[in-house]
mmCIF file as gemmi writes it, N, C-alpha and C atoms, coordinates in Angstrom:
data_model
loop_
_atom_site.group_PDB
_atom_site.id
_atom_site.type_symbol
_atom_site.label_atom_id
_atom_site.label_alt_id
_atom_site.label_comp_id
_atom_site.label_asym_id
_atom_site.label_entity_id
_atom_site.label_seq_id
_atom_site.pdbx_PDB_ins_code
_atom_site.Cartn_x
_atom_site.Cartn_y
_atom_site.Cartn_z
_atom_site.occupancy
_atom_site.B_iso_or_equiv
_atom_site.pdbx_formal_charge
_atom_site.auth_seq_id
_atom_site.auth_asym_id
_atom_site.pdbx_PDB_model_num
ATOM 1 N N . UNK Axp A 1 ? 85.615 92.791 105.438 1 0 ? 1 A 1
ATOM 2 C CA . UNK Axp A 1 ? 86.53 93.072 106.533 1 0 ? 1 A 1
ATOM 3 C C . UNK Axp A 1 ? 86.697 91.841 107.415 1 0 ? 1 A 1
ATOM 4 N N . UNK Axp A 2 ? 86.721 90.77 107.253 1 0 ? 2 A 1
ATOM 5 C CA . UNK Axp A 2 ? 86.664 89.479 107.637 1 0 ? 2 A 1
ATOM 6 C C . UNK Axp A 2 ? 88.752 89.151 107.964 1 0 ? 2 A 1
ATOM 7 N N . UNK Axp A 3 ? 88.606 89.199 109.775 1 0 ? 3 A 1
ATOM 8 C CA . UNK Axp A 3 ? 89.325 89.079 110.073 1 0 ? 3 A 1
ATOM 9 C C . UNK Axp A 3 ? 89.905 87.486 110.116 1 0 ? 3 A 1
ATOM 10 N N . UNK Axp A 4 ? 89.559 86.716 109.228 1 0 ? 4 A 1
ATOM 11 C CA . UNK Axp A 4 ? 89.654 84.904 109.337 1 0 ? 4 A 1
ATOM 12 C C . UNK Axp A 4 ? 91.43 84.731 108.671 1 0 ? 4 A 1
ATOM 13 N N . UNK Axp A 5 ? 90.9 85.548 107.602 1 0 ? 5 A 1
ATOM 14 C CA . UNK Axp A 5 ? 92.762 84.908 106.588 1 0 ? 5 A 1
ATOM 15 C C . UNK Axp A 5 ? 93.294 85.748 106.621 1 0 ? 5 A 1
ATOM 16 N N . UNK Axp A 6 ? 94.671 86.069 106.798 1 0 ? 6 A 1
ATOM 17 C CA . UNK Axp A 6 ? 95.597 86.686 106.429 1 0 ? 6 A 1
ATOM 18 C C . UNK Axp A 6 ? 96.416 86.12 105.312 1 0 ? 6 A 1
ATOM 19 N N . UNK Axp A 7 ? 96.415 87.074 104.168 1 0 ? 7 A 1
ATOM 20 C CA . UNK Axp A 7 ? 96.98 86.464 102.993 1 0 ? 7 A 1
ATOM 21 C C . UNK Axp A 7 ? 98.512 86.641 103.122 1 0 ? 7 A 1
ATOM 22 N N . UNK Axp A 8 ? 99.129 88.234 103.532 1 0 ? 8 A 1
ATOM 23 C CA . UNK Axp A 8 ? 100.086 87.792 103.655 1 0 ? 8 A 1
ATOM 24 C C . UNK Axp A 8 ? 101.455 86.941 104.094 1 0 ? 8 A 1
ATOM 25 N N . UNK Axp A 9 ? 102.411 86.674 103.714 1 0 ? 9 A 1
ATOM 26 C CA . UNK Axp A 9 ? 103.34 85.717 104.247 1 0 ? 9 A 1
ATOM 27 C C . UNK Axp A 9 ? 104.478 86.017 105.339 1 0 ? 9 A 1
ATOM 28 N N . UNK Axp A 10 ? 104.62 87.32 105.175 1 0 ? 10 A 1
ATOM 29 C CA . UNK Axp A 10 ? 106.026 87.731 105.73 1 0 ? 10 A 1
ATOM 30 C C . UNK Axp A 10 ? 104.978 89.012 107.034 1 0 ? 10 A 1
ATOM 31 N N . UNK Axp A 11 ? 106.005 89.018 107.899 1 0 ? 11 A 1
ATOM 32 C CA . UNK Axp A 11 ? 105.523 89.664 109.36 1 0 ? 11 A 1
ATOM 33 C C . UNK Axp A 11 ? 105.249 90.769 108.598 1 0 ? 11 A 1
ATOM 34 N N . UNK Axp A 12 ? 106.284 91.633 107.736 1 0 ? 12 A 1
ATOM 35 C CA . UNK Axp A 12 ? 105.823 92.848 107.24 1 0 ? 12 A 1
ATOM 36 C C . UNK Axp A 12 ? 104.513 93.161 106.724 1 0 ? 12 A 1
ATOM 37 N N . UNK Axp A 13 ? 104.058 92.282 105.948 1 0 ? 13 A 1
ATOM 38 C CA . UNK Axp A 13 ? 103.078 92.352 105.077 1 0 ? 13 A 1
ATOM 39 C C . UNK Axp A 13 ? 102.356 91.819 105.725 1 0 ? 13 A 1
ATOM 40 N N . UNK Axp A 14 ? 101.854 90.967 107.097 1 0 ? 14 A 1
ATOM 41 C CA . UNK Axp A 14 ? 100.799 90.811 107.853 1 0 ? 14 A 1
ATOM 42 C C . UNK Axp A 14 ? 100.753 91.841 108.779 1 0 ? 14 A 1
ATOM 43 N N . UNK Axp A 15 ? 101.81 92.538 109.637 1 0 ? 15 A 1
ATOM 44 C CA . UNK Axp A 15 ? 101.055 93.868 110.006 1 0 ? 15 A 1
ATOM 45 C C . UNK Axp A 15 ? 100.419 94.984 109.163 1 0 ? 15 A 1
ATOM 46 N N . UNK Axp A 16 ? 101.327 95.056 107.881 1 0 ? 16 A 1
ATOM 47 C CA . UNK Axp A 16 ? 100.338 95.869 107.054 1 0 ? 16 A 1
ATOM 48 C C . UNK Axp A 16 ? 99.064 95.675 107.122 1 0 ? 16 A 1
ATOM 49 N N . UNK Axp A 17 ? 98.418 94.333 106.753 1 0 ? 17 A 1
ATOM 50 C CA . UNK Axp A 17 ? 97.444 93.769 106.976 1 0 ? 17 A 1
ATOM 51 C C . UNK Axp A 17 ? 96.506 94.404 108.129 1 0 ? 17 A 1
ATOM 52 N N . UNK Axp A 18 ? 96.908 94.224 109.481 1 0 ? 18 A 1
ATOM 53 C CA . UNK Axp A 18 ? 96.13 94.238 110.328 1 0 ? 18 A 1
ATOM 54 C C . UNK Axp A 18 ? 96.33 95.629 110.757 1 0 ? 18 A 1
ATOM 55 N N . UNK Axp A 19 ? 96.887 96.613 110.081 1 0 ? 19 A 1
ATOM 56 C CA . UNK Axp A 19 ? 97.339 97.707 110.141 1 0 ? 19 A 1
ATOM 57 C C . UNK Axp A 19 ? 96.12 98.458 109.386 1 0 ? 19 A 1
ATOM 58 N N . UNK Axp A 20 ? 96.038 97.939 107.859 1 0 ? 20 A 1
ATOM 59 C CA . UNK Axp A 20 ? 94.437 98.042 107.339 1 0 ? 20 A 1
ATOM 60 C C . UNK Axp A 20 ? 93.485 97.849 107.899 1 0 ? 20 A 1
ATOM 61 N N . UNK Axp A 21 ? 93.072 96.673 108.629 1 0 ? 21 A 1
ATOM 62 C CA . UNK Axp A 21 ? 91.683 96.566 109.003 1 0 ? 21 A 1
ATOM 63 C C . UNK Axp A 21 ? 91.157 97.353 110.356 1 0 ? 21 A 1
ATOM 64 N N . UNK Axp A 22 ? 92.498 98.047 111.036 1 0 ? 22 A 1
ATOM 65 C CA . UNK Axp A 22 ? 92.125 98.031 111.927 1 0 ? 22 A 1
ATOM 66 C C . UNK Axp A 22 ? 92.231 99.951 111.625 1 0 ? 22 A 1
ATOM 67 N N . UNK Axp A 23 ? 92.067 100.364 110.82 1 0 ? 23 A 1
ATOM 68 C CA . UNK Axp A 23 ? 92.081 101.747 110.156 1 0 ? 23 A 1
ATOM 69 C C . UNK Axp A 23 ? 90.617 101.938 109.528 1 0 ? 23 A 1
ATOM 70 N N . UNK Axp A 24 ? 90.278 100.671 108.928 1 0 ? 24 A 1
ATOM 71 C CA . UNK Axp A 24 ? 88.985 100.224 108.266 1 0 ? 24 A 1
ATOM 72 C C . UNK Axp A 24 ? 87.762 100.051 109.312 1 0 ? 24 A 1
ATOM 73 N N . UNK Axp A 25 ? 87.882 99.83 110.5 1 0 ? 25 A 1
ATOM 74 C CA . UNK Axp A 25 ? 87.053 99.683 111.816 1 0 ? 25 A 1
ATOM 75 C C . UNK Axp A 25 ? 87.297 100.836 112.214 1 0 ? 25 A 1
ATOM 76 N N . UNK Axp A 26 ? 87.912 101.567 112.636 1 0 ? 26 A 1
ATOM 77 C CA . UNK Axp A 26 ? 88.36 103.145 113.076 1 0 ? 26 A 1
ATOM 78 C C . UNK Axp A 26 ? 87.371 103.818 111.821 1 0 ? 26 A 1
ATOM 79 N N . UNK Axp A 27 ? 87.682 103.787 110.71 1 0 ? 27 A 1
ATOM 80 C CA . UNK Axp A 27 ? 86.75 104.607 110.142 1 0 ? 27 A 1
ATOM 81 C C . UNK Axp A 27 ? 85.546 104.206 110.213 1 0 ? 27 A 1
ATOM 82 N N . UNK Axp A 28 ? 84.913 103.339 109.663 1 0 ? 28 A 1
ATOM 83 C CA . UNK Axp A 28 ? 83.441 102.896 109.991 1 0 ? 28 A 1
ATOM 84 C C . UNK Axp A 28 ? 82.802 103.237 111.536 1 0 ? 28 A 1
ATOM 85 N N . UNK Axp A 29 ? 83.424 102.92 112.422 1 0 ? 29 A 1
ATOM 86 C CA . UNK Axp A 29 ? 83.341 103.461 113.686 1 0 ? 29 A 1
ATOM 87 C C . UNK Axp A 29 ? 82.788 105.3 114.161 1 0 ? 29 A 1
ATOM 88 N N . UNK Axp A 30 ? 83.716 105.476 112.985 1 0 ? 30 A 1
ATOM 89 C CA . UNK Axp A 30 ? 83.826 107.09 113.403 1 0 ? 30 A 1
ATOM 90 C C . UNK Axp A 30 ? 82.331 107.388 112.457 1 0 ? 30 A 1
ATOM 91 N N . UNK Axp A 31 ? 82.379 106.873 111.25 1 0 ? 31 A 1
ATOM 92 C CA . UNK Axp A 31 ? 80.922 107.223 110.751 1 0 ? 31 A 1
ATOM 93 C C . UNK Axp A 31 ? 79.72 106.755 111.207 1 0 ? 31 A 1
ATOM 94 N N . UNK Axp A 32 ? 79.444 105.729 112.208 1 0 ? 32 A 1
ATOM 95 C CA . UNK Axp A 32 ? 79.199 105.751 112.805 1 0 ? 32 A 1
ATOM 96 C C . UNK Axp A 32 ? 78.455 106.375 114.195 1 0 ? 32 A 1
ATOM 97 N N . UNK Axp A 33 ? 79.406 107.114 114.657 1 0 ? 33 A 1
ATOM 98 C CA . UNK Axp A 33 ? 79.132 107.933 115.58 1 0 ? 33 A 1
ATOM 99 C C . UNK Axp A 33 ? 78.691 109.211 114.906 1 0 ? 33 A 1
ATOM 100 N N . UNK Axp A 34 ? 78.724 109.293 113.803 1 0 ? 34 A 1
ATOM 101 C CA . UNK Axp A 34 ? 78.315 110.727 112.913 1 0 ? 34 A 1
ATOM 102 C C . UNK Axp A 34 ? 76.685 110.802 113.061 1 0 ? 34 A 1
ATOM 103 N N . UNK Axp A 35 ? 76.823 109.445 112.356 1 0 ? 35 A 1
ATOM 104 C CA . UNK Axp A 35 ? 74.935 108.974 112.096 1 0 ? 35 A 1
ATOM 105 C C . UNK Axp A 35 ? 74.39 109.202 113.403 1 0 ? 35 A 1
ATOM 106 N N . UNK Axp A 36 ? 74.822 108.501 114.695 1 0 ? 36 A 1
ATOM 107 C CA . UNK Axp A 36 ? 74.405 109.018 115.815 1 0 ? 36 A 1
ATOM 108 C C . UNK Axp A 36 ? 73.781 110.267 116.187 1 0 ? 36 A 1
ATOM 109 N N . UNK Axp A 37 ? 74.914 111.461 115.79 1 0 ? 37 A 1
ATOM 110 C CA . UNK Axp A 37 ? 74.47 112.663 116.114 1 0 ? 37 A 1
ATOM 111 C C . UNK Axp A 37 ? 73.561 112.738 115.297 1 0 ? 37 A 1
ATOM 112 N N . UNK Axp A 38 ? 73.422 112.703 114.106 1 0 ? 38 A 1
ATOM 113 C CA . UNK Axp A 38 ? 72.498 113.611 112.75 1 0 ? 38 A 1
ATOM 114 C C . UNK Axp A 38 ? 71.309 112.51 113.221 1 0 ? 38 A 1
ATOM 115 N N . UNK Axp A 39 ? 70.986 111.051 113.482 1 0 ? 39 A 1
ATOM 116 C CA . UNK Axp A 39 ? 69.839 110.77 113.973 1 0 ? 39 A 1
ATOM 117 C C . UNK Axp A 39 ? 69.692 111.169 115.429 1 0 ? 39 A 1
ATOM 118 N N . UNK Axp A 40 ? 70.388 111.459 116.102 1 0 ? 40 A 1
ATOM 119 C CA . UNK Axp A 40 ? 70.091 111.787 117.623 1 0 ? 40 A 1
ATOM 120 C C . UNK Axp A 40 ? 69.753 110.119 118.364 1 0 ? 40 A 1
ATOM 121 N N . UNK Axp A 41 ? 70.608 109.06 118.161 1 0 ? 41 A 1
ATOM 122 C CA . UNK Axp A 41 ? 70.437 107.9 118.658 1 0 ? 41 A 1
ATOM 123 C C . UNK Axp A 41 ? 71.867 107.434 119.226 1 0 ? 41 A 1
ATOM 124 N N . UNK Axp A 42 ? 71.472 107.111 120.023 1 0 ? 42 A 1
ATOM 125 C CA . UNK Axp A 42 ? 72.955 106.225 121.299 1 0 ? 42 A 1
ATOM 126 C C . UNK Axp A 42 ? 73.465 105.689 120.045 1 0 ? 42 A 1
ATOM 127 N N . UNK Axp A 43 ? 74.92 106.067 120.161 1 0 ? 43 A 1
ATOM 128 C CA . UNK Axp A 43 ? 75.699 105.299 119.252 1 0 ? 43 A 1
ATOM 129 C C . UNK Axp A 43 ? 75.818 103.417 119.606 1 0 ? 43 A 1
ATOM 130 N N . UNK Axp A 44 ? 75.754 103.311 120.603 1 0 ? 44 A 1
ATOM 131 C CA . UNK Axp A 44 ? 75.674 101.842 121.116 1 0 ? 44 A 1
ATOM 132 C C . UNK Axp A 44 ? 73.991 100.635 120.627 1 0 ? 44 A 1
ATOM 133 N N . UNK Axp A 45 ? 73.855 101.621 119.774 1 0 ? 45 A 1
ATOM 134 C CA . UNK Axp A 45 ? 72.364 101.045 119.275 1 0 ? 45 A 1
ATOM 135 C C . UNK Axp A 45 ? 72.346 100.79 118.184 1 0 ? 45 A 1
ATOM 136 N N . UNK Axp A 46 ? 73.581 101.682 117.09 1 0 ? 46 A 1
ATOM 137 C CA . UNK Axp A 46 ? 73.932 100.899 115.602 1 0 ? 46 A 1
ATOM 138 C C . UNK Axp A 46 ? 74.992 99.883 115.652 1 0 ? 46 A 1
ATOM 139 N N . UNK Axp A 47 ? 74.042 99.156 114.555 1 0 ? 47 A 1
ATOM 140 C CA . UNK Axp A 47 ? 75.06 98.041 113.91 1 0 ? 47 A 1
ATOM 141 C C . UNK Axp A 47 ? 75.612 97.883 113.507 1 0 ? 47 A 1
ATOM 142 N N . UNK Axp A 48 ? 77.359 97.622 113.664 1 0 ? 48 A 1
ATOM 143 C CA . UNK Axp A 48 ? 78.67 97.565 112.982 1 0 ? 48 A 1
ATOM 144 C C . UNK Axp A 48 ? 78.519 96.967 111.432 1 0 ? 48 A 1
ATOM 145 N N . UNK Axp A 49 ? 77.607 95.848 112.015 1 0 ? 49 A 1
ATOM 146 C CA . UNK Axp A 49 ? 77.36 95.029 110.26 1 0 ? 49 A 1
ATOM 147 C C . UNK Axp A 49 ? 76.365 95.671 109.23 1 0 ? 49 A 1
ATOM 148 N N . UNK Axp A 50 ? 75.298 96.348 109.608 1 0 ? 50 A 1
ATOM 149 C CA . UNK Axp A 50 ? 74.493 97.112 108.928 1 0 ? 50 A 1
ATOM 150 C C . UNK Axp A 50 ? 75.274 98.089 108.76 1 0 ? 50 A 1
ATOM 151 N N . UNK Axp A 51 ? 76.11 99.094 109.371 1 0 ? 51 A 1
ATOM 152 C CA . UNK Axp A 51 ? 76.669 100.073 109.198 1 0 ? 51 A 1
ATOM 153 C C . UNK Axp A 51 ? 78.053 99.835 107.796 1 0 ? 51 A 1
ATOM 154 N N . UNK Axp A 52 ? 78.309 98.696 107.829 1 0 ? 52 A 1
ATOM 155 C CA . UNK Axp A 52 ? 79.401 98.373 106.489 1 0 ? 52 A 1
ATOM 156 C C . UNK Axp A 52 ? 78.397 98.375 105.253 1 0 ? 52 A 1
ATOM 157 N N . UNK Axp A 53 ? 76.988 97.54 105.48 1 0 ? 53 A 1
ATOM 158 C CA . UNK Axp A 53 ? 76.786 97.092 104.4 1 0 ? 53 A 1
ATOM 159 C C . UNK Axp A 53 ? 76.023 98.283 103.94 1 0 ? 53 A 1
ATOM 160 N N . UNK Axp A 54 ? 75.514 99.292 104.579 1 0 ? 54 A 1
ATOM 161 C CA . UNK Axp A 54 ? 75.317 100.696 104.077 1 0 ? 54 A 1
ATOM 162 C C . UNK Axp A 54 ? 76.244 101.365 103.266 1 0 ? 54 A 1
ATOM 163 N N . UNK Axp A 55 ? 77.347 101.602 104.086 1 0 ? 55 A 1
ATOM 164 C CA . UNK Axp A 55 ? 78.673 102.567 103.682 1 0 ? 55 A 1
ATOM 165 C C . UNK Axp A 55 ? 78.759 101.407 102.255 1 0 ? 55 A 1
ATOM 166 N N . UNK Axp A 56 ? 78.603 100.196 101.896 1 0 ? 56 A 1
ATOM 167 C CA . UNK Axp A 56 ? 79.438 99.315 100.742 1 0 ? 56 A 1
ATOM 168 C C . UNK Axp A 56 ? 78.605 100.236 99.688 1 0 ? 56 A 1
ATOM 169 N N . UNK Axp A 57 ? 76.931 99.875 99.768 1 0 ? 57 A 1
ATOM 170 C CA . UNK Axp A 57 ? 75.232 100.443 99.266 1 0 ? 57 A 1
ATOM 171 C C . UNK Axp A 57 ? 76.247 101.675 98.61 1 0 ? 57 A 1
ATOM 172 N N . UNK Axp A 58 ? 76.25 102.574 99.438 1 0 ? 58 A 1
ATOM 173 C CA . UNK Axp A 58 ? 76.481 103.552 99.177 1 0 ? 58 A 1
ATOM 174 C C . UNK Axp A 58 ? 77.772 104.165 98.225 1 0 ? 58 A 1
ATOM 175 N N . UNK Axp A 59 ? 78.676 103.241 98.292 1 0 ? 59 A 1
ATOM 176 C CA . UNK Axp A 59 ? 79.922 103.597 97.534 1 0 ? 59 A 1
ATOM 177 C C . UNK Axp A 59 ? 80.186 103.786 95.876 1 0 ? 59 A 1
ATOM 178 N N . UNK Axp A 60 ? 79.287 103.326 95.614 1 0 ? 60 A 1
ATOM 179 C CA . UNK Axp A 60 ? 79.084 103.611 94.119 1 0 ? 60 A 1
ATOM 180 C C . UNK Axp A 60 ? 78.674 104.957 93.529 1 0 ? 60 A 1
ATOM 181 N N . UNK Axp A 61 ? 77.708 105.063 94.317 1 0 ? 61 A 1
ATOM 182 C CA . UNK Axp A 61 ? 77.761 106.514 94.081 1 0 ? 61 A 1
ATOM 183 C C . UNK Axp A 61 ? 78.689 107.856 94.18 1 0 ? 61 A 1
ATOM 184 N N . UNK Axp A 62 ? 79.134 107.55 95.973 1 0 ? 62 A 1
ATOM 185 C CA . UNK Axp A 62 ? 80.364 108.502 96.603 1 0 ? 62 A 1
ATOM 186 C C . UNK Axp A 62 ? 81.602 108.643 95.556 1 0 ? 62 A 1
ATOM 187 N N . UNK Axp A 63 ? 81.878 106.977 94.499 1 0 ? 63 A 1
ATOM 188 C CA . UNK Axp A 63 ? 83.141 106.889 93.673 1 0 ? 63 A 1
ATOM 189 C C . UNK Axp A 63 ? 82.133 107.22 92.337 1 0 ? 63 A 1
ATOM 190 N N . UNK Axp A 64 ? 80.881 107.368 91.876 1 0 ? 64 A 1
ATOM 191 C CA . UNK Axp A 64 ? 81.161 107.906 90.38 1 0 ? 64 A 1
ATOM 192 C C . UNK Axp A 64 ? 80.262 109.452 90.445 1 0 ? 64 A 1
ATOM 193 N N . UNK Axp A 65 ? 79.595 109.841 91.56 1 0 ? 65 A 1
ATOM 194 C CA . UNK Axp A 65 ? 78.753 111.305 91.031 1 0 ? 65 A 1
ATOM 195 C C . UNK Axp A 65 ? 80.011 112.105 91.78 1 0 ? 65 A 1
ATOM 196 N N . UNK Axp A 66 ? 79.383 113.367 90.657 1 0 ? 66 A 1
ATOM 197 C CA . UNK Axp A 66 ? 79.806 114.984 90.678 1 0 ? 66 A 1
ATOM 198 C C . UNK Axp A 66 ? 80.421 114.743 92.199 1 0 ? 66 A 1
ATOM 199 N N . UNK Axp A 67 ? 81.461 115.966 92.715 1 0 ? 67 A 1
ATOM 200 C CA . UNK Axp A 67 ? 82.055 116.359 93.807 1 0 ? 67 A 1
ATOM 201 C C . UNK Axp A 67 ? 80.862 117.317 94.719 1 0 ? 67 A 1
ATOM 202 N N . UNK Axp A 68 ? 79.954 117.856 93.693 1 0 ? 68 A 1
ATOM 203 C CA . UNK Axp A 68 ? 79.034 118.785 94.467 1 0 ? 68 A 1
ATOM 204 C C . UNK Axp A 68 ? 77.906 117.961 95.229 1 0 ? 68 A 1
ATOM 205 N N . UNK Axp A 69 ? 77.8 116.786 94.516 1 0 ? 69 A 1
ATOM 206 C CA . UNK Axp A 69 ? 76.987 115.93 95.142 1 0 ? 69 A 1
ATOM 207 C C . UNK Axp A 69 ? 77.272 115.122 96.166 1 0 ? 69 A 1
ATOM 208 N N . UNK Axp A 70 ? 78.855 115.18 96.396 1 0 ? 70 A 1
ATOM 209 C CA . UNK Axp A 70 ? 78.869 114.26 97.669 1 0 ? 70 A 1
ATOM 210 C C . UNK Axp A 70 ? 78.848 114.498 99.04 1 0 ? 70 A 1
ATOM 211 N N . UNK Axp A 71 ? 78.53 115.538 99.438 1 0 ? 71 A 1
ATOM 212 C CA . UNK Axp A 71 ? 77.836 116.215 100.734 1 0 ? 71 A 1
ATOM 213 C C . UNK Axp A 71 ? 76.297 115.233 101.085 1 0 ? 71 A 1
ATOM 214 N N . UNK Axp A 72 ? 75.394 115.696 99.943 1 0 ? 72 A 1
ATOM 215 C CA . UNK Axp A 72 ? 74.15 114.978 100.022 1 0 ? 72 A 1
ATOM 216 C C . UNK Axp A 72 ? 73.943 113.821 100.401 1 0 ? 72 A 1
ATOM 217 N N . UNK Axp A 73 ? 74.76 113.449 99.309 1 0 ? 73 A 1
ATOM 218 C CA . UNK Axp A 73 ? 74.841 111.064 99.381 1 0 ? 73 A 1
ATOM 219 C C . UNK Axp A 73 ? 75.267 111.266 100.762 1 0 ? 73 A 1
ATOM 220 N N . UNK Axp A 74 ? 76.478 111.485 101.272 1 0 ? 74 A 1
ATOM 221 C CA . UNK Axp A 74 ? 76.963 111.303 102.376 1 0 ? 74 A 1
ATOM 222 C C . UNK Axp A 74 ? 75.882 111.392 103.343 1 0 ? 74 A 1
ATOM 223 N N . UNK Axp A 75 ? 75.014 112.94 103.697 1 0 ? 75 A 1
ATOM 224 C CA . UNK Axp A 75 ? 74.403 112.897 104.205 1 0 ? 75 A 1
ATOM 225 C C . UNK Axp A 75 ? 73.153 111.76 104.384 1 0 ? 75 A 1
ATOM 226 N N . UNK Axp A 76 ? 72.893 110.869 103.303 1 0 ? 76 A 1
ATOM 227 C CA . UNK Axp A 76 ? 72.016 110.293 102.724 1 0 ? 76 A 1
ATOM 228 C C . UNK Axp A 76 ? 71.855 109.569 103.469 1 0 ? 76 A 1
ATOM 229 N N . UNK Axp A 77 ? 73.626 108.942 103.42 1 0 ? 77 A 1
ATOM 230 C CA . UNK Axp A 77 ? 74.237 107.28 104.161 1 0 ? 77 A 1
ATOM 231 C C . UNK Axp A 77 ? 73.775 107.3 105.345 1 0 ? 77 A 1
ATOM 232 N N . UNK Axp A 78 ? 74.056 108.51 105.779 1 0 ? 78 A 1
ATOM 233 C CA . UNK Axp A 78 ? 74.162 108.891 107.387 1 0 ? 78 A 1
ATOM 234 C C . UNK Axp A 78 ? 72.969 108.644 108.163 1 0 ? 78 A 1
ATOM 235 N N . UNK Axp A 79 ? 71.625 108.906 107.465 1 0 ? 79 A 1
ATOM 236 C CA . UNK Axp A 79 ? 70.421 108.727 107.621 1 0 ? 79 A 1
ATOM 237 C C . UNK Axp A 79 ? 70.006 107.469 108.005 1 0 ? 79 A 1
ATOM 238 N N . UNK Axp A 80 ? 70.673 106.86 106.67 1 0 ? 80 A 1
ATOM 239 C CA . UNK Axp A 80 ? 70.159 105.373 106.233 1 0 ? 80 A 1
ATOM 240 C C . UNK Axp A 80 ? 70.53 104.593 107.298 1 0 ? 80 A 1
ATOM 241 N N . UNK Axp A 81 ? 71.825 104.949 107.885 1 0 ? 81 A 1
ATOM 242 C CA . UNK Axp A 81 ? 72.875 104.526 109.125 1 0 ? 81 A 1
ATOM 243 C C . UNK Axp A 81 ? 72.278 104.546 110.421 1 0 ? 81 A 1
């Protein structure tokens, strides 16, 4: 999520751009504040950067196990978070 380059060329396709990342911080954010509740810790005490490189940890699984299993993992992340 490295806000340094913008690849695209044309205004359109650089707000798209920053239209993504800034949807991509909104979500991480919001999971985030999840982990908060389920650990019972000030959200102002997790780490934005630990908190990506968890949710990344974790994505392999969320994209290849069963649908019944992704309550758990999720919950898993949340922990780990």
């Amino acid at each position: 999520m490295s806000a340094d380059v913008l690849r695209s060329q044309s205004p359109e396709g650089i707000y798209k751009e920053i239209a993504a990342r800034m949807i991509a911080i909104t979500i991480v954010r919001t999971i985030m504040l999840e982990a908060s509740i389920v650990n019972d810790v000030d959200p102002i005490r997790i780490s934005f950067v630990q908190s990506v490189r968890t949710i990344l940890s974790f994505s392999p699984a969320l994209a290849n196990e069963p649908a019944w299993k992704l309550p758990y993992i999720y919950h898993a992340m949340l922990r780990e978070i």
